[in-house]
MIVEX-842862 format. One record per residue (C-alpha): z, y, x; residue in three letters. Coordinates in nm, 4 decimals, always signed. Each point is the difference from the previous one (the first is absolute). Layout:
NODE       c3       c2       c1 resn
NODE        Z        Y        X  ALA
...
This chain:
NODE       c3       c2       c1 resn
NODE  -0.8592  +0.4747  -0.7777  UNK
NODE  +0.3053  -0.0027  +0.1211  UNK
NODE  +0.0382  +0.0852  +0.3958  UNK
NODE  +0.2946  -0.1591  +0.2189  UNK
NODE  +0.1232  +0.0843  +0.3759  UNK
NODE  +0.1829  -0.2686  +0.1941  UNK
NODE  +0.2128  +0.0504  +0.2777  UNK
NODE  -0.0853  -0.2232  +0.2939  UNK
NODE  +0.3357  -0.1672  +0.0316  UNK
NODE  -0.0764  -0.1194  -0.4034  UNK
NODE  -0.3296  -0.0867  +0.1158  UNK
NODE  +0.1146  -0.2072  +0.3409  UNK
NODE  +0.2501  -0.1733  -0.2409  UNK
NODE  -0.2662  -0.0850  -0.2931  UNK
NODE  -0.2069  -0.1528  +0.3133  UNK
NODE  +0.2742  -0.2025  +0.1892  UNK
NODE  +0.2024  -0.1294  -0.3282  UNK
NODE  -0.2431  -0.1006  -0.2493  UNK
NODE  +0.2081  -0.0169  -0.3048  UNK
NODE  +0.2168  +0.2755  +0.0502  UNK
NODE  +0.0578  +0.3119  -0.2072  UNK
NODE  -0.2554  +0.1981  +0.2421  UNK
NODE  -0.2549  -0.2385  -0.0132  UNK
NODE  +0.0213  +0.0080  -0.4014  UNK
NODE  -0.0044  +0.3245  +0.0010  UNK
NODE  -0.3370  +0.0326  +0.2006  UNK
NODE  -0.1448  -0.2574  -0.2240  UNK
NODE  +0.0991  +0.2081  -0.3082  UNK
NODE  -0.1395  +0.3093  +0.1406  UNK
NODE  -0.3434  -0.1574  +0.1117  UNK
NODE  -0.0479  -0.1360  -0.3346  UNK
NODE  +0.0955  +0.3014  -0.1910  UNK
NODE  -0.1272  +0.2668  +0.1805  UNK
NODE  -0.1206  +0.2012  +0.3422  UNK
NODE  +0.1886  -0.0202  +0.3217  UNK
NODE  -0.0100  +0.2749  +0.2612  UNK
NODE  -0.0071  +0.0292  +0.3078  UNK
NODE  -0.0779  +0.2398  +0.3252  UNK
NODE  -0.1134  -0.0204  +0.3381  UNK
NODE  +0.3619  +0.0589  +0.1238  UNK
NODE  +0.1483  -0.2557  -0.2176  UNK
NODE  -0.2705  -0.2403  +0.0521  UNK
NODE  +0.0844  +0.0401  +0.3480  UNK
NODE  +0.4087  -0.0631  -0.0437  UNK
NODE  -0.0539  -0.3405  -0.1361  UNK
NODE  -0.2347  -0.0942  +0.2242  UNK
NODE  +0.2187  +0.1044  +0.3013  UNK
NODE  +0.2982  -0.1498  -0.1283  UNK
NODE  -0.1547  -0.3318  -0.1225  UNK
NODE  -0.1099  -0.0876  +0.3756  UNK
NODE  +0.3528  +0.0793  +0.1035  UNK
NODE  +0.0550  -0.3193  +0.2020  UNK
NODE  +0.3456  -0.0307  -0.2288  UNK
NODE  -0.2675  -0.1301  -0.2522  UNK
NODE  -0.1789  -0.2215  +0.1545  UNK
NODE  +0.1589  -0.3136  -0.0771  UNK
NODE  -0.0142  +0.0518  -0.3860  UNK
NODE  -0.3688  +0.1556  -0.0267  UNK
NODE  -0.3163  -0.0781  +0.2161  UNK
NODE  -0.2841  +0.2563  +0.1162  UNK
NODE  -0.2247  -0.1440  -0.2267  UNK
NODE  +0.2219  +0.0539  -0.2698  UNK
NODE  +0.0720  +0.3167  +0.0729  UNK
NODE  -0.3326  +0.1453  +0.0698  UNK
NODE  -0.1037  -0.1849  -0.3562  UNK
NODE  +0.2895  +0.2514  -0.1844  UNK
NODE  -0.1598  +0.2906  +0.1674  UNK
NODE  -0.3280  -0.0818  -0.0673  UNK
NODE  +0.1322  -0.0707  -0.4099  UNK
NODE  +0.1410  +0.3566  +0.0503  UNK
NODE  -0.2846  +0.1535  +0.0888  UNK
NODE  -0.2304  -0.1808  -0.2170  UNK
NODE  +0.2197  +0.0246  -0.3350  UNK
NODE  +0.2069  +0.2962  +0.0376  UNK
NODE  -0.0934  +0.3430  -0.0201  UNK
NODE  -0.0162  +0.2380  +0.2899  UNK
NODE  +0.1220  +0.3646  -0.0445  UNK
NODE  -0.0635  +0.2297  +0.2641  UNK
NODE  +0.3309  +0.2496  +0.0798  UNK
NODE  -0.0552  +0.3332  -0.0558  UNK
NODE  +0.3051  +0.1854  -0.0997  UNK
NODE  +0.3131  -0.0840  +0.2207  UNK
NODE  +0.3180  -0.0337  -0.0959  UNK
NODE  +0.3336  +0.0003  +0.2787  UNK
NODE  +0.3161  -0.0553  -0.3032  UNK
NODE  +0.1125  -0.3367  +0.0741  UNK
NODE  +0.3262  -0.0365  +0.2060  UNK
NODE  -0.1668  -0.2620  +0.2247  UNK
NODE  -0.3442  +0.1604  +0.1253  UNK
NODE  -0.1845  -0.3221  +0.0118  UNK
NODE  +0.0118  -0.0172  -0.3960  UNK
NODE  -0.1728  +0.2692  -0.0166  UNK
NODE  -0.3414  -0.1483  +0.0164  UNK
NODE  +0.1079  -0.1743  -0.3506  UNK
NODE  +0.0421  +0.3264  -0.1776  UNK
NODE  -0.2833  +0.1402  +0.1094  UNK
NODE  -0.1764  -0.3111  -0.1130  UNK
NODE  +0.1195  +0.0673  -0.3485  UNK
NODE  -0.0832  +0.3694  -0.0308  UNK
NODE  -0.3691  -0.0896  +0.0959  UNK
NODE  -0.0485  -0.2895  -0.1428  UNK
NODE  +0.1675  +0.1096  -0.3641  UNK
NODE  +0.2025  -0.3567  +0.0360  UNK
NODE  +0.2131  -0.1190  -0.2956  UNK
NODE  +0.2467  -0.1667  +0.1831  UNK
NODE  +0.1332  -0.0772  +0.3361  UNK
NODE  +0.1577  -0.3539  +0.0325  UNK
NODE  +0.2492  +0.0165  +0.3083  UNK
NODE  +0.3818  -0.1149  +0.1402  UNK
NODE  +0.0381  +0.3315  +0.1882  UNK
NODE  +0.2513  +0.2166  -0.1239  UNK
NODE  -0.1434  +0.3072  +0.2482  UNK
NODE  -0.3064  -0.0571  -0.2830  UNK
NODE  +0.2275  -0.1060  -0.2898  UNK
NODE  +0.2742  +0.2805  -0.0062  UNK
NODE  -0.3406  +0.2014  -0.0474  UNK
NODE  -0.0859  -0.1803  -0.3589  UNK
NODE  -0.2010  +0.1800  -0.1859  UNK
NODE  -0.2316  +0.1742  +0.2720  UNK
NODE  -0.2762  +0.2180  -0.1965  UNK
NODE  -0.1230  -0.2403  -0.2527  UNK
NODE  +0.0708  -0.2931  +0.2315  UNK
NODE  +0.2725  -0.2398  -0.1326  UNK
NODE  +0.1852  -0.1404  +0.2873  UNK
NODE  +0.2070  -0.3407  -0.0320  UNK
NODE  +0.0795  -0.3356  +0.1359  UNK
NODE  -0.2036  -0.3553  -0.0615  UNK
NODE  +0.2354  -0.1098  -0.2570  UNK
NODE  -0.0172  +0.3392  -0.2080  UNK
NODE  -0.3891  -0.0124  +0.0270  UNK
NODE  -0.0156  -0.3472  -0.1352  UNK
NODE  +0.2857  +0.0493  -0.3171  UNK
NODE  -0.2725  +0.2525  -0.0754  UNK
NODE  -0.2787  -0.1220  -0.3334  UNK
């Protein structure tokens, strides 16, 4: 089974634009494989979804119904080895993701994350790249 890391700004794209290369990508990934995710990431997309920026284009309920689908379909990893490489800090906790959790792939925009591609056995790359892909 193939596993797959998401950055939150892919996933607060894929949420707020419905057809757009994020939100394609998400729907490839949940029906082709495992999604991770950690407490620390769980808790980035839940802080920056109630930004009140977001408010007009995405409701409470809906919001609270995406975490819930996270935690419900995705799979948990629990962080044990650390990682400080990435040349913004607060990308770390996506790295680290990926060295615990084994992931595949990691589907983000960020070129702190992208200039990185490959990490370990972790393929790192943009939407568009991760859909070209059979």
């Amino acid at each position: 089974m193939v596993r797959y890391i998401f950055d939150t700004n892919i996933l607060i794209s894929a949420l707020l634009i419905s057809n757009s290369l994020p939100a394609q990508a998400l729907k490839k990934a949940e029906n082709s494989g495992t999604i991770l995710y950690s407490a620390d990431v769980l808790q980035e997309i839940k802080e920056v979804l109630f930004r009140p920026k977001f408010s007009p284009y995405i409701s409470g309920d809906d919001i609270v119904g995406f975490l819930a689908r996270i935690v419900r379909s995705w799979e948990e990893i629990s962080i044990i080895q650390t990682v400080a490489i990435c040349r913004d800090p607060k990308d770390n906790k996506f790295l680290e993701l990926s060295l615990n959790g084994d992931a595949d792939f990691l589907i983000t925009g960020d070129n702190d994350l992208l200039v990185l591609n490959p990490y370990r056995s972790t393929k790192i790359i943009k939407p568009a790249k991760f859909l070209s892909l059979s």
